[in-house]
C-alpha positions in Angstrom: -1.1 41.5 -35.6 -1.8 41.9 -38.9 -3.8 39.5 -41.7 -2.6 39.8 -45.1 -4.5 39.2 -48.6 -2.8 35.5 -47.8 -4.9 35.0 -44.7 -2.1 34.6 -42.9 -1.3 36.1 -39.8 2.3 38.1 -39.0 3.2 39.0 -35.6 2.7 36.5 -33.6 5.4 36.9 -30.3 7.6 34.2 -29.5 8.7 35.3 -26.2 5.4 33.2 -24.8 6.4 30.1 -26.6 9.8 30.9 -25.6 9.0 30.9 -22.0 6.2 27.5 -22.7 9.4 25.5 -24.3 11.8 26.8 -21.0 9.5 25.3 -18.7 8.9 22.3 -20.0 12.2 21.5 -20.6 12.7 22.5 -17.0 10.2 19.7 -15.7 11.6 17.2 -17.7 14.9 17.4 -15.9 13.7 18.4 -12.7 11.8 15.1 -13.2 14.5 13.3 -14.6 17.1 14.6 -12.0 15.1 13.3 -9.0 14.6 9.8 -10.1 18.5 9.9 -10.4 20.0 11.5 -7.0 16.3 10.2 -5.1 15.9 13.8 -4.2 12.3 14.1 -2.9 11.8 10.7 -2.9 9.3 9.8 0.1 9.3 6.4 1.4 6.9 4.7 4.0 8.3 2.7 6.7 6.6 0.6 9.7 9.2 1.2 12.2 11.2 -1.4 14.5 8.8 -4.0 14.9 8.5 -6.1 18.7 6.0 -8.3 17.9 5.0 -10.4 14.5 3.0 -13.2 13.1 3.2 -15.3 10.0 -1.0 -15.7 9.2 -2.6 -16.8 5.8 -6.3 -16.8 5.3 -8.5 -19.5 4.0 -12.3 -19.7 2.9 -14.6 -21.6 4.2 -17.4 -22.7 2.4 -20.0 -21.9 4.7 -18.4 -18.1 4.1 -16.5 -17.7 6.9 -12.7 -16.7 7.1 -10.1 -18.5 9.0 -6.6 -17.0 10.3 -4.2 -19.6 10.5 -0.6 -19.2 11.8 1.3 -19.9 8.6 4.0 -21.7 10.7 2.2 -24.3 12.4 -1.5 -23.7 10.0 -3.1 -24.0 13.6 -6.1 -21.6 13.8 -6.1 -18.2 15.4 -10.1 -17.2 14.7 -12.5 -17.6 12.5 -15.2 -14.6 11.3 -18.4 -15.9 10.3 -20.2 -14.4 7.8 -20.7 -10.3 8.8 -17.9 -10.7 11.5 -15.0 -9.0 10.8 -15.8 -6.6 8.0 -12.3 -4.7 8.4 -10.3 -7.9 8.0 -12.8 -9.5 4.8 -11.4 -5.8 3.4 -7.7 -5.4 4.3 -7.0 -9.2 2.7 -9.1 -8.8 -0.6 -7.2 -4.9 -0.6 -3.4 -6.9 -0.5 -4.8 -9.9 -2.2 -5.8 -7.7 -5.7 -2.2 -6.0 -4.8 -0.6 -9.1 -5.1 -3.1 -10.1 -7.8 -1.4 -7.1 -10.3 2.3 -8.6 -9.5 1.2 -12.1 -9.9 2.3 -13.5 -6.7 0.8 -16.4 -5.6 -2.2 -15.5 -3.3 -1.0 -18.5 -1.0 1.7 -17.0 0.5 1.4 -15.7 3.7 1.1 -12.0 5.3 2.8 -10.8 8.5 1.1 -9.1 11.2 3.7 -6.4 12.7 3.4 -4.4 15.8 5.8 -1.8 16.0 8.2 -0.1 19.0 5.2 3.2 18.5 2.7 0.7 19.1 1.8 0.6 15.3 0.1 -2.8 13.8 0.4 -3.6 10.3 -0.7 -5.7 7.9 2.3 -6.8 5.5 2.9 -8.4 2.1 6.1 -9.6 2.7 6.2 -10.8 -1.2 5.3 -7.1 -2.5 6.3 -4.9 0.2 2.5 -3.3 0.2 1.4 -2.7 3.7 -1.5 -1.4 5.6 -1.4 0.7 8.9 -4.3 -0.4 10.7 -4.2 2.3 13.1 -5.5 4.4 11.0 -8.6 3.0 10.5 -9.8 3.7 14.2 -10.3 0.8 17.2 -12.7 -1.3 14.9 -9.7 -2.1 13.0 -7.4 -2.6 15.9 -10.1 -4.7 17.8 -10.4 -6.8 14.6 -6.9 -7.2 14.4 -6.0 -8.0 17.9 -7.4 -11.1 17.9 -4.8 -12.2 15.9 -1.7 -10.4 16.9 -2.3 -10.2 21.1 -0.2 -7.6 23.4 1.7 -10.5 24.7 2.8 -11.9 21.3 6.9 -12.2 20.9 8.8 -11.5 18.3 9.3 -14.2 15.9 6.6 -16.1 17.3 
């Protein structure tokens, strides 16, 4: 490179900016491409469910939560206040979910135990979910309270 009385510099290689340009243009359809033909697309799936529940949630206003059965609004349990940390979590987790799509926080959740032996938590309104066995056995303990071994299908 050389400066000239100009202060401007001469020399400078394009093959670099070349190569820059090349590979963002490459990104850009690579990106482009896969929203297109779904080509790397990863979805997340429960699995065939056996067993489910309709439950919704309601406050209390000594602070304690009730699980109803959103068919018959008969209760299921109730946590007082400190009981069933996990639970408190997973609803305030898919209620600010449903929160950003304005859905109506009213609406029930599903409780779905799948053919792996799986339970979830589901929106049904936004499709967000939450595998519980991930969490360990104090979230499947919490949980099982609501959703029992025996429960049917439908039920």
């Amino acid at each position: 490179m050389t400066k000239h009385a100009t202060g401007e510099i001469k020399g400078i290689h394009r093959l670099p900016l070349y190569g820059a340009a090349a590979v963002v243009v490459f990104a850009v359809v690579a990106v482009l491409g896969s929203h297109v033909t779904d080509m790397g697309k990863v979805e997340r799936s429960l699995g065939v469910p056996i067993a489910d529940r309709s439950i919704s949630f309601r406050n209390e206003a000594n602070g304690a939560v009730t699980v109803l059965d959103a068919d018959t609004q008969e209760e299921i349990t109730q946590f007082g206040v400190g009981e069933g940390t996990f639970v408190r979590m997973s609803v305030r987790s898919m209620s600010l979910n449903r929160k950003s799509k304005r859905v109506s926080y009213n609406l029930p959740y599903r409780l779905v135990r799948t053919e792996a032996g799986k339970l979830s938590i589901v929106d049904p309104e936004t499709g967000h979910f939450i595998k519980l066995n991930a969490f360990g056995s104090i979230a499947l303990s919490s949980f099982s309270k609501i959703l029992p071994e025996t429960t049917e299908s439908g039920a």
